[in-house]
C-alpha positions as CSV (number, residue, x, y, z in Angstrom):
1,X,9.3,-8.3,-1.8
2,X,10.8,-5.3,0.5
3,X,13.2,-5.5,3.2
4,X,11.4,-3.0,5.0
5,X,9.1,-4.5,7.7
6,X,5.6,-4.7,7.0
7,X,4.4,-3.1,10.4
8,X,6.5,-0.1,9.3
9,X,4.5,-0.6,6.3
10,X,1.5,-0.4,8.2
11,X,2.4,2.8,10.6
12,X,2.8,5.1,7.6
13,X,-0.3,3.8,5.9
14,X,-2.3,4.3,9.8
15,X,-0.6,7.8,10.0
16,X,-1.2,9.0,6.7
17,X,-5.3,8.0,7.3
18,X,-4.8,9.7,10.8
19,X,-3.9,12.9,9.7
20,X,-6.3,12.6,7.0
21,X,-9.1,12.3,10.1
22,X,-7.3,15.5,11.4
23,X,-7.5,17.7,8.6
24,X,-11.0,16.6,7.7
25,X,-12.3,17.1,11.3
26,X,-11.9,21.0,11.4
27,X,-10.1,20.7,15.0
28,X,-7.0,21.9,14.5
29,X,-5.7,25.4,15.3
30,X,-3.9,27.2,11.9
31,X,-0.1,26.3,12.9
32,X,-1.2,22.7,13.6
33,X,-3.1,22.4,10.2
34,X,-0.2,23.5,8.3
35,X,2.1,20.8,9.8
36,X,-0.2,18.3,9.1
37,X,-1.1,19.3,5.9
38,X,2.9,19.4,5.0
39,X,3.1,15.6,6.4
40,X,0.1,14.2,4.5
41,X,0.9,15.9,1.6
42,X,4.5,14.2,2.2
43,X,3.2,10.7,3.3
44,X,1.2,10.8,0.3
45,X,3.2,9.7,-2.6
46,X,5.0,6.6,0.0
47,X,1.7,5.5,0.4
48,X,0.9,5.5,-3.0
49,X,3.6,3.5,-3.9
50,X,3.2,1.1,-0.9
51,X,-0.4,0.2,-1.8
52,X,1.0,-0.4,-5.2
53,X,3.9,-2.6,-3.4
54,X,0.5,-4.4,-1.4
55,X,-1.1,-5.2,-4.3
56,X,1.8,-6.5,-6.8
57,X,2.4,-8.8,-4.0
58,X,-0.9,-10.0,-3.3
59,X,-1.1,-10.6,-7.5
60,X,2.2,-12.5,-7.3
61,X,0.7,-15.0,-4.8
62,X,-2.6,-15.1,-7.1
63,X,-0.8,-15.8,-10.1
64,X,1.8,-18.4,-8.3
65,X,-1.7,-20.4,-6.3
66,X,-2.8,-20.3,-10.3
67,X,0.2,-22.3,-11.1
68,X,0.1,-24.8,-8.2
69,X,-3.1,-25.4,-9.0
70,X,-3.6,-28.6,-10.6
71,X,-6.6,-27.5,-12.1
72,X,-5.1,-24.6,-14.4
73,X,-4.8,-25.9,-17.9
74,X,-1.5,-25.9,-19.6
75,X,-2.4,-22.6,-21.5
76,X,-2.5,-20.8,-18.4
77,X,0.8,-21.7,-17.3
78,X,2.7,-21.7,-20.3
79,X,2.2,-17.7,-19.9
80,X,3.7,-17.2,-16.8
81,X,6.3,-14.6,-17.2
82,X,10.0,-15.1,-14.9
């Protein structure tokens, strides 16, 4: 779990696809290409790691419904890993 709010989350992920939008559309004049380009080349990698965030999280509650589940067999949950 982060301590960083998941709106914040969300506004990067929203910008990054924004500017994305931007520098696919062909609209922008040469100065504002290149500062786009710098930011989404920038925004990138932290998106990267917060879809990776997303879905470790999103596996965590899979695998912890799994074990609440009175209908996983004792196999299942004896290879839960703390």
């Amino acid at each position: 779990m982060t301590t960083i709010p998941r709106c914040k989350l969300e506004k990067v992920i929203e910008r990054h696809l924004s500017l994305e939008a931007g520098l696919s559309s062909g609209g922008l004049d040469q100065a504002a290409f290149v500062a786009s380009s710098k930011e989404y080349s920038e925004l990138t990698p932290v998106v990267g790691a917060i879809r990776k965030l997303t879905d470790a999280e999103k596996e965590r509650e899979d695998l912890e419904a799994m074990l609440k589940d009175p209908g996983t067999d004792r196999e299942m949950r004896q290879l839960r890993i703390f």
